[in-house]
N, C-alpha and C positions, 0 to 999 in steps of 0.2 A: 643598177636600180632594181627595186623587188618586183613582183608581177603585181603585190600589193598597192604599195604606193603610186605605183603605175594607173592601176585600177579606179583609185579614189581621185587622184586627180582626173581623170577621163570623165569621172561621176560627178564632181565638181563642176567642171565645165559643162557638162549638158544640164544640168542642175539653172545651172547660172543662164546656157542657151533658152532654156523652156521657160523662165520666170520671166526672161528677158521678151520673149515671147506669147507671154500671157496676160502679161501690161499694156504690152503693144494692143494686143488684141482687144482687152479689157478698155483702153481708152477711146478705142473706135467704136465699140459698142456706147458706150457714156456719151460718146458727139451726137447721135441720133438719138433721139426721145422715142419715137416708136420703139427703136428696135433695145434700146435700155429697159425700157416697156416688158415689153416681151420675154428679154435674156429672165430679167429679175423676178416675173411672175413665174418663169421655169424653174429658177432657184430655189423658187419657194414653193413649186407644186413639189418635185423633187426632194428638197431638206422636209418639210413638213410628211410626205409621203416613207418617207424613212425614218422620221420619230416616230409615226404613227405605228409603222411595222415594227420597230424594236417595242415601242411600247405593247404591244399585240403580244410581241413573243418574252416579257420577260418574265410572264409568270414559269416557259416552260424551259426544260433544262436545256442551256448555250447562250448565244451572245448577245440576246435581247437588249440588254442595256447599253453593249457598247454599237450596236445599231443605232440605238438613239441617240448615244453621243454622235457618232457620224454623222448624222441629220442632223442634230447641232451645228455639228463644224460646216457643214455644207448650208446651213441658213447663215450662219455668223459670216460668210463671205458677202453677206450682202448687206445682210440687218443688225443696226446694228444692238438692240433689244436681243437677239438671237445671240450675240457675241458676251455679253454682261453672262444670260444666264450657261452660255457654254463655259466659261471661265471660270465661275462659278460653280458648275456641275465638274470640271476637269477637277480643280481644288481638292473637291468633298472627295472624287474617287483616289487621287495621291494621298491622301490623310487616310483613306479604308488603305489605301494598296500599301500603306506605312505600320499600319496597326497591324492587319494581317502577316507582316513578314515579321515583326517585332515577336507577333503572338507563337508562329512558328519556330523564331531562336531561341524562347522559351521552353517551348516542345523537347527541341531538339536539344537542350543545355541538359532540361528534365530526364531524359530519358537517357542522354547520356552516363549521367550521374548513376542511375538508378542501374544501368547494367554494369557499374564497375562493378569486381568483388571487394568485397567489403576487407578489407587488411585485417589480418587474425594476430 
């Protein structure tokens, strides 16, 4: 067997160990109303604290926008108004990150062409 195969399944199973683990946890926190309280206003100090920073940084050059995606994905674990506009916002960026690669095999088709020599 490969070291590959080997590898993904090990990754699989911890995969599987830690969701399996985070339910668990997740449900014991949901029996208590205080401490649901609590986890879900960290959520959302947290997820909004990181839209705000991506939003801060996306005028300048790096990954300001996809910070705020993250702060999406980390509210939408909770809220779920937070999960609509993440899903939402994920959409709009595969349609840019689709265009963008389209606009580039154009590029590259272009400029292909353009440095053949031309058959005399």
């Amino acid at each position: 067997m490969s070291e590959q195969s080997s590898a993904r399944r090990v990754g699989a199973a911890f995969g599987r160990a830690t969701s399996t683990a985070a339910h668990g946890a997740r449900r014991v926190i949901r029996s208590n109303q205080t401490v649901n309280s609590v986890y879900r206003t960290g959520v959302g100090v947290v997820g909004g604290g990181t839209v705000a920073l991506g939003i801060v940084l996306m005028p300048l050059p790096g990954p300001g926008a996809l910070i705020a995606l993250g702060g999406l994905g980390i509210l939408a674990t909770e809220f779920e108004g937070a999960k609509k506009v993440s899903r939402t916002a994920n959409t709009a960026v595969g349609k840019g990150v689709a265009a963008a690669k389209a606009a580039k095999a154009r590029r590259d088709a272009s400029r292909a062409s353009a440095a053949r020599p031309a058959p005399e």
